[in-house]
NUDO-795729 format. One line per field, with one value per residue: x, y, z of N, C-alpha, C in turn; residue in one letter; residue number from 1. Coordinates in Angstrom, 2 decimals. Layout:
! residues N
n.X = c(X / ...);
n.Y = c(Y / ...);
n.Z = c(Z / ...);
ca.X = c(X / ...);
ca.Y = c(Y / ...);
ca.Z = c(Z / ...);
c.X = c(X / ...);
c.Y = c(Y / ...);
c.Z = c(Z / ...);
aa = c(A / ...);
i = c(NUM / ...);
***
This chain:
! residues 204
n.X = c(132.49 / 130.34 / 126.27 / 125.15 / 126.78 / 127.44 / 124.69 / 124.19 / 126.73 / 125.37 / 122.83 / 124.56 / 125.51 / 123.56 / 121.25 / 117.97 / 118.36 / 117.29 / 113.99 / 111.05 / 109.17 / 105.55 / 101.98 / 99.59 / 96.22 / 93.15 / 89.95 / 86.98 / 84.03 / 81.53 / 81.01 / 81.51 / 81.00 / 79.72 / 78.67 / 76.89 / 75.88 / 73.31 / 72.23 / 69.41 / 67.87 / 67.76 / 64.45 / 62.37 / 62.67 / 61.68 / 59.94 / 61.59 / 63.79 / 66.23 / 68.81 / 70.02 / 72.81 / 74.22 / 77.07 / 77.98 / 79.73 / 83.09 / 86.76 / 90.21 / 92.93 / 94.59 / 97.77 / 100.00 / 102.56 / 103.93 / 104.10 / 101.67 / 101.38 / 99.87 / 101.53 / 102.83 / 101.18 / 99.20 / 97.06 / 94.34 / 91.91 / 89.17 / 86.71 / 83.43 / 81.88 / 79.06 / 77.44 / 76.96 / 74.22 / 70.72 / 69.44 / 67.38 / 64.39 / 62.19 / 61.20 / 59.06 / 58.86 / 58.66 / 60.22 / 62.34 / 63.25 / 64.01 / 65.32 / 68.22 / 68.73 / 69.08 / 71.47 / 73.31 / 73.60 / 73.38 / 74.83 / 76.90 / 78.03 / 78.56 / 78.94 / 81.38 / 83.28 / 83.73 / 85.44 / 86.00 / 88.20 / 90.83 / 94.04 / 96.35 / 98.28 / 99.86 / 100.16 / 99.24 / 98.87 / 98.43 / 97.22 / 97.22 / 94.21 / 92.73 / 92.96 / 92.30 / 93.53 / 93.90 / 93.81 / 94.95 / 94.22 / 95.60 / 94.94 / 94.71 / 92.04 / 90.04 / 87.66 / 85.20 / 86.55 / 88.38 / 91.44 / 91.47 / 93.20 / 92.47 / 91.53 / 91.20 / 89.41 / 90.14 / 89.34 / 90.60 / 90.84 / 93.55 / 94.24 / 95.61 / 93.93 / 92.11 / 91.56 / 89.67 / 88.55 / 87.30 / 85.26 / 84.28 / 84.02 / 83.93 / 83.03 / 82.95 / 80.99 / 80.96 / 84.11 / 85.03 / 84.04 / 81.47 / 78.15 / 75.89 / 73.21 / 69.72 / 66.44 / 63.47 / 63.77 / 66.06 / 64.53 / 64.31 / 66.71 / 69.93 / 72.71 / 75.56 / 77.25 / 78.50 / 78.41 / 80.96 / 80.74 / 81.94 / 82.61 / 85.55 / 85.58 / 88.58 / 91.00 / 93.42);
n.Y = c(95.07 / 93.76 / 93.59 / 94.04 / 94.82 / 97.45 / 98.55 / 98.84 / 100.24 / 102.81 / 103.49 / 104.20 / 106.02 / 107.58 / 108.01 / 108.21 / 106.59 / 104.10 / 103.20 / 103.13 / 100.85 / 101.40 / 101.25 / 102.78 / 103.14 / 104.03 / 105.97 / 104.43 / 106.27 / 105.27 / 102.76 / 103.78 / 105.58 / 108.72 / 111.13 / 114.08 / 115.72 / 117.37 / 119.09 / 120.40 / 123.34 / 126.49 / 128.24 / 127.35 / 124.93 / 122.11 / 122.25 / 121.90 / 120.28 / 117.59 / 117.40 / 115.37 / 115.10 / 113.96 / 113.14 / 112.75 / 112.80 / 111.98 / 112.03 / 110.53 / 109.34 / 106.85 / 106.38 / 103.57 / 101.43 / 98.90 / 96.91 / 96.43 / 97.65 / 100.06 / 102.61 / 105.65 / 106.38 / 107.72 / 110.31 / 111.63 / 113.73 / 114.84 / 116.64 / 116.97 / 120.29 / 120.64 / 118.55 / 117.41 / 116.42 / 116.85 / 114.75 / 114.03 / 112.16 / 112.68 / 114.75 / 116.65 / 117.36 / 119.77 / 120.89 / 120.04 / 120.77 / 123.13 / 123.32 / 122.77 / 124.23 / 126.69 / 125.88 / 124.98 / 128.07 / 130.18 / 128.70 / 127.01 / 128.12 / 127.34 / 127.96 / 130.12 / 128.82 / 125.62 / 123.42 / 120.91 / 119.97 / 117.60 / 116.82 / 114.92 / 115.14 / 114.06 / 111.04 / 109.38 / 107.93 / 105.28 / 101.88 / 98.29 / 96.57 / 93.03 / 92.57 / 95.07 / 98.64 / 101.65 / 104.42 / 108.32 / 110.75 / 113.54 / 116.54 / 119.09 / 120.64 / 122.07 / 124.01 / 126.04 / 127.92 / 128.58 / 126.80 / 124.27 / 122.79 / 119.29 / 116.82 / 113.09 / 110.85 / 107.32 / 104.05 / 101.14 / 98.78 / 97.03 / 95.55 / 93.47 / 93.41 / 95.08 / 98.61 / 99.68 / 102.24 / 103.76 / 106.38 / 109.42 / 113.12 / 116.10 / 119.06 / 122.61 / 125.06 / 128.02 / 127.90 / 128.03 / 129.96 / 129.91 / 130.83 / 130.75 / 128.71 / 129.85 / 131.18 / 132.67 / 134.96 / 134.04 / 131.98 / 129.60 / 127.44 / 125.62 / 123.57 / 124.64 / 122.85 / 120.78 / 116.84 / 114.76 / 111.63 / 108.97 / 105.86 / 104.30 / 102.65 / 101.33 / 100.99 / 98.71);
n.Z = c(1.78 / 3.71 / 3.40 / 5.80 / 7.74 / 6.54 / 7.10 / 9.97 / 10.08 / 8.69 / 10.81 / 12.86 / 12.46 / 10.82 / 12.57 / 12.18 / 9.57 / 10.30 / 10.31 / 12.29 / 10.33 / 9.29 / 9.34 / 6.85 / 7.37 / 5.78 / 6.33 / 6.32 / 5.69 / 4.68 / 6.11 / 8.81 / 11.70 / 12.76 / 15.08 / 16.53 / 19.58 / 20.91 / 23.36 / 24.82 / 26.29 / 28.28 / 29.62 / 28.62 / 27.74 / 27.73 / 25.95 / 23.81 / 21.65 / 22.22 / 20.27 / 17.99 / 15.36 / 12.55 / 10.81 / 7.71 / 5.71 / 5.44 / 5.43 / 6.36 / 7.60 / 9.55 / 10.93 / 11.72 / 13.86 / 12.02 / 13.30 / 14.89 / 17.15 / 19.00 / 19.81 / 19.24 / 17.63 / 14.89 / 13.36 / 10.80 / 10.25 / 8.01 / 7.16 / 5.58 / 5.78 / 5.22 / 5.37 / 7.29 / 8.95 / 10.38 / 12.25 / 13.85 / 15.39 / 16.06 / 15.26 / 12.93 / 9.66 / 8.86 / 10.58 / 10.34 / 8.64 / 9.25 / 11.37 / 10.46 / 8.14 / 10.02 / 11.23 / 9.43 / 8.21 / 10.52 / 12.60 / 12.12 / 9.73 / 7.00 / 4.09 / 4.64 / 6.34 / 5.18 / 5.89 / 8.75 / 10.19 / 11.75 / 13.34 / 14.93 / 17.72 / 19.53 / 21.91 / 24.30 / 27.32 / 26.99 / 26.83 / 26.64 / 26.75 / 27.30 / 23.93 / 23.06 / 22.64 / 24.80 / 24.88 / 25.24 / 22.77 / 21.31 / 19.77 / 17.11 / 16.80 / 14.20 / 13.67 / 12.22 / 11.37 / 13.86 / 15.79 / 18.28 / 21.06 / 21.78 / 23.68 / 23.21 / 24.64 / 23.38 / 22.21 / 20.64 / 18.28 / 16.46 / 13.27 / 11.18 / 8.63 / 8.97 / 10.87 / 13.80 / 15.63 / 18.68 / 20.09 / 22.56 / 22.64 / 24.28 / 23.65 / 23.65 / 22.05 / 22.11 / 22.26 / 20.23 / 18.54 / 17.95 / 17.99 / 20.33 / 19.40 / 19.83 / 20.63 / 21.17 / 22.67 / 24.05 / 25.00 / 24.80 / 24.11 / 23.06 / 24.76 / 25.19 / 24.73 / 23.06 / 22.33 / 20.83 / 19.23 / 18.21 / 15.87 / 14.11 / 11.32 / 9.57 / 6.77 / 4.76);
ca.X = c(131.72 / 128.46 / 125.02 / 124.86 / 127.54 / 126.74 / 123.14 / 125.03 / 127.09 / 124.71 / 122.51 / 124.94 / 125.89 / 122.53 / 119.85 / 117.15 / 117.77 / 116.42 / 112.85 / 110.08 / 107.40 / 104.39 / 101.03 / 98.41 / 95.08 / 92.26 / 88.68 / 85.67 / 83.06 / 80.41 / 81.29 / 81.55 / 79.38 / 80.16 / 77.28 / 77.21 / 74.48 / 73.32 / 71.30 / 68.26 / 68.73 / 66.60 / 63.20 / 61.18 / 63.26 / 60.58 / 59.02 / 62.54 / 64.05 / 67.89 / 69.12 / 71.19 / 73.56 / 75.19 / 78.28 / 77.67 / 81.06 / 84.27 / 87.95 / 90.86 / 93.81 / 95.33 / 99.14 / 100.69 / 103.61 / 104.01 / 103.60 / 100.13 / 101.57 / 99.68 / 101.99 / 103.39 / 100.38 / 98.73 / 95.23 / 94.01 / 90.54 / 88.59 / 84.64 / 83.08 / 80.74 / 77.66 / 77.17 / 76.62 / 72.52 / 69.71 / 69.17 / 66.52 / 63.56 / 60.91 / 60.21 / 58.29 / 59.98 / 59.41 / 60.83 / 64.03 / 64.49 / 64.19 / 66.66 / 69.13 / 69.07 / 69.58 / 72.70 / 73.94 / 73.76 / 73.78 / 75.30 / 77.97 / 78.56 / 79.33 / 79.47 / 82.33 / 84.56 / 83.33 / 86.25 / 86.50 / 89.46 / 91.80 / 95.34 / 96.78 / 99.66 / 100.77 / 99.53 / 99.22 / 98.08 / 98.48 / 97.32 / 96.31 / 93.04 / 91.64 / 93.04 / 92.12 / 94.37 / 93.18 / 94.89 / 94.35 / 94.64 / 95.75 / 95.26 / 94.25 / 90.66 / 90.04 / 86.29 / 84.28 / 87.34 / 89.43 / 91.88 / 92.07 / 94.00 / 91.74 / 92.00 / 90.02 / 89.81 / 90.01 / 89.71 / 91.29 / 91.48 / 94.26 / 94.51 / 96.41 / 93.40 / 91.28 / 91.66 / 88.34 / 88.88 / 85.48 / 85.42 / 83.86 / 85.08 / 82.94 / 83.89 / 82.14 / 80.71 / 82.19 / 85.77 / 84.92 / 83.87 / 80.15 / 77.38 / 74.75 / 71.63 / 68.56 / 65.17 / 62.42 / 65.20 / 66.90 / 63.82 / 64.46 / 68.26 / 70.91 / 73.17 / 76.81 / 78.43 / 78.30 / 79.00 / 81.40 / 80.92 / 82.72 / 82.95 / 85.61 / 86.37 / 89.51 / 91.29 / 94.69);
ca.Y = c(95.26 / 93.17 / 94.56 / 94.25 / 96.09 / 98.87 / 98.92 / 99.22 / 102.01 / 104.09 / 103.41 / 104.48 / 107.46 / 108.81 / 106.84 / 108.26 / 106.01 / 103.39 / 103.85 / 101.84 / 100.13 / 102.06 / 101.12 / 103.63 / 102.91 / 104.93 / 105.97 / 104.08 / 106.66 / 104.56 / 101.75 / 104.48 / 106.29 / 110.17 / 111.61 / 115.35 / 115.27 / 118.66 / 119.01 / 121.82 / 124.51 / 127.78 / 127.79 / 126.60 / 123.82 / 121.35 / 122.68 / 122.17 / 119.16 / 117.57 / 117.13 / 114.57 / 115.57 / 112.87 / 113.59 / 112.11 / 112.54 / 112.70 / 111.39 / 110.54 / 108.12 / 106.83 / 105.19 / 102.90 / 101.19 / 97.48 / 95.32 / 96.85 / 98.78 / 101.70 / 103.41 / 106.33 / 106.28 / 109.37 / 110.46 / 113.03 / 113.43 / 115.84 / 116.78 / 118.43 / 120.59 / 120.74 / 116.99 / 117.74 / 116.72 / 116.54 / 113.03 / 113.66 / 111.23 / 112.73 / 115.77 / 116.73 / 117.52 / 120.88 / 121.41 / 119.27 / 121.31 / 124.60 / 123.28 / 122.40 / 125.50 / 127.60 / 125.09 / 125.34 / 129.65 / 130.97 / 128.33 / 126.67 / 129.46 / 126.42 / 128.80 / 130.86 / 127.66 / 124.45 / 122.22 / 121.06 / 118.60 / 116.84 / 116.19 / 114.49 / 115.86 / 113.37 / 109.62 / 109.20 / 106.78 / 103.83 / 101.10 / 97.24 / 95.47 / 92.56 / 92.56 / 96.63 / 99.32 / 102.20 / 105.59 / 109.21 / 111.31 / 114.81 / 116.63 / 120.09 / 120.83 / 123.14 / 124.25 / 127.49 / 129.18 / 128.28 / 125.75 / 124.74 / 121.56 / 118.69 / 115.44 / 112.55 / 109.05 / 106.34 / 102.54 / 101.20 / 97.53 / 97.14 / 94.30 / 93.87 / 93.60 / 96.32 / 99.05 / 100.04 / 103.19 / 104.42 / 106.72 / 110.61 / 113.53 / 117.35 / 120.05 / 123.83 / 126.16 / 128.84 / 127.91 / 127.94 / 131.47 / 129.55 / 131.72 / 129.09 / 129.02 / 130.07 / 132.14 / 133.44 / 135.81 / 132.86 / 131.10 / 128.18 / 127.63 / 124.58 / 123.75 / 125.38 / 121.40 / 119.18 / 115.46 / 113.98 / 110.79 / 108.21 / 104.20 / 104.58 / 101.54 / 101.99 / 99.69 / 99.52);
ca.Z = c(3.01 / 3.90 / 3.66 / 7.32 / 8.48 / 6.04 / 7.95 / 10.91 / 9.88 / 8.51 / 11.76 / 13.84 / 11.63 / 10.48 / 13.17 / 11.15 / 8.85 / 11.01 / 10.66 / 12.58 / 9.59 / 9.74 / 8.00 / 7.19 / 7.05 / 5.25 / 6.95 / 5.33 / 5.80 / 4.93 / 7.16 / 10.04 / 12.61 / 13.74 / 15.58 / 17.42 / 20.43 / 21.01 / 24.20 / 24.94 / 27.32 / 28.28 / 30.21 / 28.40 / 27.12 / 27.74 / 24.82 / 22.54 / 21.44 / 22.11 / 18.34 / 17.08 / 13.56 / 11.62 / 10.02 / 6.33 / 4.67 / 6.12 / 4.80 / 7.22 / 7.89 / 10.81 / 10.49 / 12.87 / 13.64 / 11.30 / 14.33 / 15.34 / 18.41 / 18.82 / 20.96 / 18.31 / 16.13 / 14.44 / 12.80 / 10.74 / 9.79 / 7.36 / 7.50 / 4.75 / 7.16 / 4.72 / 5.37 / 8.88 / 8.70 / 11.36 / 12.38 / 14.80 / 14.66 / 16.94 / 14.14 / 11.72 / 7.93 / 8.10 / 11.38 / 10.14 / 7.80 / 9.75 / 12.21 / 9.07 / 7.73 / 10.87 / 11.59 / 8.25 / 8.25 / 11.50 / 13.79 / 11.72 / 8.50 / 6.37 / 3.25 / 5.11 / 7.02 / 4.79 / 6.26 / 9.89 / 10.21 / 13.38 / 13.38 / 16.01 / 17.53 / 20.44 / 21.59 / 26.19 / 28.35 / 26.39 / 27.92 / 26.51 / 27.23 / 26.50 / 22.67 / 22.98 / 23.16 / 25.06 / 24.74 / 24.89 / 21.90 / 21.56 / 18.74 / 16.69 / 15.93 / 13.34 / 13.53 / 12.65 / 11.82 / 15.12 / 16.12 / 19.86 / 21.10 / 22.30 / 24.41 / 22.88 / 25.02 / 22.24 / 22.35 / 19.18 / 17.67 / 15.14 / 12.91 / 9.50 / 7.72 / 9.91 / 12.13 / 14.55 / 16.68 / 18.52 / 21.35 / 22.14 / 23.62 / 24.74 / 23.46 / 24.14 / 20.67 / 22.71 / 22.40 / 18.65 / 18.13 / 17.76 / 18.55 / 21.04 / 19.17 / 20.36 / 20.13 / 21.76 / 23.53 / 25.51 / 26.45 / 24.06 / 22.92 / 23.00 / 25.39 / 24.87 / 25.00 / 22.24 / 22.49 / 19.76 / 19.11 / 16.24 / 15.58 / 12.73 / 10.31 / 8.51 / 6.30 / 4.46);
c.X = c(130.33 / 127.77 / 124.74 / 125.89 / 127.48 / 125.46 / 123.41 / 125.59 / 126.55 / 123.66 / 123.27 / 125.32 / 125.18 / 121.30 / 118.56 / 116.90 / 116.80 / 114.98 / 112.18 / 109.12 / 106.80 / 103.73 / 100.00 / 96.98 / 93.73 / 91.11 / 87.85 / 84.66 / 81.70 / 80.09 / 81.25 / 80.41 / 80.39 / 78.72 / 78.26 / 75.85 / 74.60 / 72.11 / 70.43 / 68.89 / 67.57 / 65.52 / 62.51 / 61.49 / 62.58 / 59.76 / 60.01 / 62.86 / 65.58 / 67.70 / 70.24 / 72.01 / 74.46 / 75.95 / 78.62 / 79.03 / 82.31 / 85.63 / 89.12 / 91.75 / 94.51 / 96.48 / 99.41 / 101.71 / 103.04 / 103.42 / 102.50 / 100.47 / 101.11 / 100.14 / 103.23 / 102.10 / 99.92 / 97.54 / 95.02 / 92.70 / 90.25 / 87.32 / 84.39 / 81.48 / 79.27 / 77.15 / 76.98 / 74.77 / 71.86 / 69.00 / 67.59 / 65.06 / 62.29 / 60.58 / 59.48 / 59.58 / 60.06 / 59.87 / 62.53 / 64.27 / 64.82 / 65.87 / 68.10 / 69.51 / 69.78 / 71.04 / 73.66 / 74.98 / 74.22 / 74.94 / 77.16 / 78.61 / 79.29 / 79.59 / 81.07 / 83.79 / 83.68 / 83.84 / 86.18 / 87.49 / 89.89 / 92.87 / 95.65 / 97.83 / 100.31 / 99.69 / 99.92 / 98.38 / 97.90 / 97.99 / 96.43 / 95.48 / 92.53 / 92.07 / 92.90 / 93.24 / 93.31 / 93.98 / 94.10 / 95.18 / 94.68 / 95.55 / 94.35 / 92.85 / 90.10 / 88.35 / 85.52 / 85.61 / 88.91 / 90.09 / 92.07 / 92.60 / 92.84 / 91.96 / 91.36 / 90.66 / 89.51 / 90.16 / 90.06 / 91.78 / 92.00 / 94.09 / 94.98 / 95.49 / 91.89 / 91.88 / 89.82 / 88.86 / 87.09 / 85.47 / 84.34 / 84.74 / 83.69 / 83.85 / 82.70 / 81.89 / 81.17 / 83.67 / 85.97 / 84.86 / 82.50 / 79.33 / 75.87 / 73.71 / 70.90 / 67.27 / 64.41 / 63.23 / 65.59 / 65.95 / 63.85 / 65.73 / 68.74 / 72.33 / 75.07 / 77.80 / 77.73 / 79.11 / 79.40 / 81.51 / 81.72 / 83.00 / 84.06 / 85.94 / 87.41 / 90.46 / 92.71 / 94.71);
c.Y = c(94.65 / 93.99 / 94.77 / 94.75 / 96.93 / 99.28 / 99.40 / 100.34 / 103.05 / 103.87 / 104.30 / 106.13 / 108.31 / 107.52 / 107.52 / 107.33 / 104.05 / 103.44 / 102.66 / 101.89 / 100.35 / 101.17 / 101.70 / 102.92 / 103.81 / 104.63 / 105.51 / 104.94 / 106.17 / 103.77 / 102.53 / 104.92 / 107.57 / 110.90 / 112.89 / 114.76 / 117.02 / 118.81 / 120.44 / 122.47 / 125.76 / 127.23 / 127.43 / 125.61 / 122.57 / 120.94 / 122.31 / 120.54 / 118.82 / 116.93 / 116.35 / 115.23 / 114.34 / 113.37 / 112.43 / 112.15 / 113.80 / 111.62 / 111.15 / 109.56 / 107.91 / 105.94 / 104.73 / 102.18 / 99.44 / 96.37 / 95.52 / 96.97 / 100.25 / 102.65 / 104.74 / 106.69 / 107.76 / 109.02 / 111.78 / 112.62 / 114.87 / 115.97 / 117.84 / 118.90 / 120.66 / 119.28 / 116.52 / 117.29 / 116.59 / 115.11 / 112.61 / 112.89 / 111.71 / 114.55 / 116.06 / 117.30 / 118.60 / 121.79 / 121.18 / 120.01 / 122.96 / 124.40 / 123.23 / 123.78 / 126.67 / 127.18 / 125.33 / 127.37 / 130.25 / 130.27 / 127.70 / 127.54 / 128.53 / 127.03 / 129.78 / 129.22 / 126.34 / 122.79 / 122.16 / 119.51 / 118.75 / 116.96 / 115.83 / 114.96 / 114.53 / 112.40 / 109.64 / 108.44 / 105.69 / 102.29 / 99.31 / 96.51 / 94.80 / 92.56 / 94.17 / 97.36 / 100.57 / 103.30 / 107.41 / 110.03 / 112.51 / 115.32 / 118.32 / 120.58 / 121.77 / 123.35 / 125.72 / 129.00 / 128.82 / 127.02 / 125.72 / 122.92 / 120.38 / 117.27 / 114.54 / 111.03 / 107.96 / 104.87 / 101.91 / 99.54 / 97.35 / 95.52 / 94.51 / 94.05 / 94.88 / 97.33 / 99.65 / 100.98 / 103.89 / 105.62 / 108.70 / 111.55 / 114.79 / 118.44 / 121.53 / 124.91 / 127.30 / 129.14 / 128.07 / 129.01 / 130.85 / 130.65 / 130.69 / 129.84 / 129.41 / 131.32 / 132.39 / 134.20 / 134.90 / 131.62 / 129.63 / 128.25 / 126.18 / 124.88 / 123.98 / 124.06 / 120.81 / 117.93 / 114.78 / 112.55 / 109.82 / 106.94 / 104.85 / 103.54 / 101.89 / 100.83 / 99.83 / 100.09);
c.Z = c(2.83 / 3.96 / 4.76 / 7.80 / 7.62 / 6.63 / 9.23 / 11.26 / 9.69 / 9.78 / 12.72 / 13.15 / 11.69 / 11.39 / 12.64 / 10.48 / 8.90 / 11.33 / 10.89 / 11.16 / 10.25 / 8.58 / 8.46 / 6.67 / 6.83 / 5.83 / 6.09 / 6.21 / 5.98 / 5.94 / 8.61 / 11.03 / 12.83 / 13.96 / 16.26 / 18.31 / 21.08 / 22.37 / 23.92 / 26.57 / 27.64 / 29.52 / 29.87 / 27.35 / 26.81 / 26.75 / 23.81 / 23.10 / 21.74 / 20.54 / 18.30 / 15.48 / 13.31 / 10.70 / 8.28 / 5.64 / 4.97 / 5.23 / 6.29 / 6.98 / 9.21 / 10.71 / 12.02 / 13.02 / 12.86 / 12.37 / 14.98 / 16.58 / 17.67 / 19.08 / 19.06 / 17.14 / 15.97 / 13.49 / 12.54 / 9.60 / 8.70 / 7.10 / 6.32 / 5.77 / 6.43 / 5.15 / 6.46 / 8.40 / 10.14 / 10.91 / 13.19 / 14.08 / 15.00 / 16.14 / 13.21 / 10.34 / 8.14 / 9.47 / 11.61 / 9.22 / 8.08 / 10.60 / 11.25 / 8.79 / 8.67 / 11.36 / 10.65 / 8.23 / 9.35 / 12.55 / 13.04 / 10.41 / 7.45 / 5.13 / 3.44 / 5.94 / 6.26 / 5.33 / 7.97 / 9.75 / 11.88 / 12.93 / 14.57 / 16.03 / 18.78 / 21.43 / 23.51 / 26.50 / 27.77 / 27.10 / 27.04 / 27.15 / 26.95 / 24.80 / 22.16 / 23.07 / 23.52 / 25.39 / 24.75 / 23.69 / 21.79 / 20.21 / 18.33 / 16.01 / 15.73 / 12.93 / 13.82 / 12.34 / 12.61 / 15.36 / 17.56 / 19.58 / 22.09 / 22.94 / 24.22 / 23.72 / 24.14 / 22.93 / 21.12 / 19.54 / 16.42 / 14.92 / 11.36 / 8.71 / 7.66 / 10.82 / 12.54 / 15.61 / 17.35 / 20.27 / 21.48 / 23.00 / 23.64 / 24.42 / 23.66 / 21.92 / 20.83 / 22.00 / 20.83 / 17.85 / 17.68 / 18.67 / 19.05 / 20.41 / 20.00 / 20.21 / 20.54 / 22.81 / 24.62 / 25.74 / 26.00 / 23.54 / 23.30 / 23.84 / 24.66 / 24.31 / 24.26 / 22.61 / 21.17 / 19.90 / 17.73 / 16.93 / 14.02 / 12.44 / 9.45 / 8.29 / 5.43 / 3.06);
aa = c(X / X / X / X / X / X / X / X / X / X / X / X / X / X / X / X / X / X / X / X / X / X / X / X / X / X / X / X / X / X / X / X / X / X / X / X / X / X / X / X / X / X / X / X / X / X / X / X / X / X / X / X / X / X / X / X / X / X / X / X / X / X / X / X / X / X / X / X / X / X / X / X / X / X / X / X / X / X / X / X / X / X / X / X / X / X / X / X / X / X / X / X / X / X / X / X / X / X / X / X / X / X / X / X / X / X / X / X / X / X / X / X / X / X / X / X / X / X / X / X / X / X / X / X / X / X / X / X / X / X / X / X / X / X / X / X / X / X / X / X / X / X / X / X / X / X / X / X / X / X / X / X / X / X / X / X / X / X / X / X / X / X / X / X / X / X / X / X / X / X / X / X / X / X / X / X / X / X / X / X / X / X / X / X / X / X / X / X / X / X / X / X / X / X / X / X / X / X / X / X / X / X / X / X);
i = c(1 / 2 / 3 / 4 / 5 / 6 / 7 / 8 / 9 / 10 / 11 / 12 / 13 / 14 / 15 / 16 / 17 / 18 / 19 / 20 / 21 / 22 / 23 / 24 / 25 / 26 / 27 / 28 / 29 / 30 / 31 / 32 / 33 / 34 / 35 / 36 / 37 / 38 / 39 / 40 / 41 / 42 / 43 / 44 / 45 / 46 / 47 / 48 / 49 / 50 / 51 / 52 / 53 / 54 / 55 / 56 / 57 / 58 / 59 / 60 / 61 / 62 / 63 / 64 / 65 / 66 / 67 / 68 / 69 / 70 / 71 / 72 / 73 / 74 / 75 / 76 / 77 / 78 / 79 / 80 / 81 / 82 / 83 / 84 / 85 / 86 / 87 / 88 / 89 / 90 / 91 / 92 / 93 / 94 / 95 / 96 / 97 / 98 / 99 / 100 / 101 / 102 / 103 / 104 / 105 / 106 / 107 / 108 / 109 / 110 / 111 / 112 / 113 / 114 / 115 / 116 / 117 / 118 / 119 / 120 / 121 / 122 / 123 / 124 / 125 / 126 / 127 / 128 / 129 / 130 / 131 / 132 / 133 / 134 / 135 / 136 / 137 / 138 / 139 / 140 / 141 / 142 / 143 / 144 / 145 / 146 / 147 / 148 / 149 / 150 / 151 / 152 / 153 / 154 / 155 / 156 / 157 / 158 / 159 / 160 / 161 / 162 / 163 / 164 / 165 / 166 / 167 / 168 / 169 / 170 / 171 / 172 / 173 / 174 / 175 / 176 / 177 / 178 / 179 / 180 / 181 / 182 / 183 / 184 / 185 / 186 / 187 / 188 / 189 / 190 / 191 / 192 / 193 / 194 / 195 / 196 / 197 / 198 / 199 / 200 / 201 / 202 / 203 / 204);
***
């Protein structure tokens, strides 16, 4: 019996063993961007600052099918949450490092949940543009503790010797079991909605 009708047979037998070529590709951190954008809030907000946080060191991979169709693909990320820092530019040192600390302890409990990770669970709206693919991504995000299910709109250029995914999504501190900063009893705090942002570079 030929090798090709044995491929055949077991195809038709066990179609499992027909599997599409995938290739994964690993997150370069360095090479990346992940920003949070934390707005102000209260009455006398005027007086408070919106805060940027840069996400300093994260791990991840995203696989895809061999022929650089994105349509099936998957992504799972990992954040070590201490590495979370204050980016903002318009403070003083020792107000960067007040905000740090209170982010660290009260707002994120990075001693108690250290990890926040993604998984993707399922790949919609696919759509090519332009050399782009442009898709939404579904997936599990594990932060503070809690996992809820989230919808991220991605634009994503594959190439054999690159992939580039960059896109953001809003998510609530709320839904997190986060407790919204703030201090002078309300009259200065941060708004409930952060803005995730990410450029990721990832390579094979």
């Amino acid at each position: 019996m030929t090798k090709s009708i044995l491929f055949v047979l077991l195809v038709t037998i066990f179609p499992g063993t027909a599997q599409t070529p995938t290739r994964t590709y690993r997150i370069v951190d360095a090479q990346s961007r992940f920003t949070i954008q934390v707005g102000k809030a209260g009455f006398l907000s005027s007086a408070a600052h919106d805060h940027t946080i840069a996400v300093k060191a994260f791990t991840g991979r995203v696989t895809v099918n061999a022929g650089a169709n994105i349509t099936g693909a998957s992504m799972e990320m990992d954040i070590d949450a201490r590495s979370l820092k204050v980016a903002d530019q318009d403070v003083s040192e020792k107000d960067r490092a007040e905000i740090q600390s209170e982010m660290e302890t009260k707002v994120l409990e990075v001693s108690r949940f250290p990890r926040i990770t993604f998984k993707s669970v399922s790949l919609s709206g696919v759509k090519a543009d332009a050399g782009n693919w442009r898709f939404t991504l579904d997936g599990d995000l594990s932060l503070h503790g809690v996992t809820k299910r989230v919808a991220v709109p991605v634009t994503a250029t594959v190439k054999p010797e690159q992939l580039n995914a960059s896109g953001e999504v809003t998510i609530k501190q709320t839904d997190f079991g986060i407790k919204v900063y703030s201090k002078a009893l309300g009259a200065v705090k941060v708004q409930d909605a952060l803005k995730l942002s990410f450029n990721i570079i990832a390579r094979p």
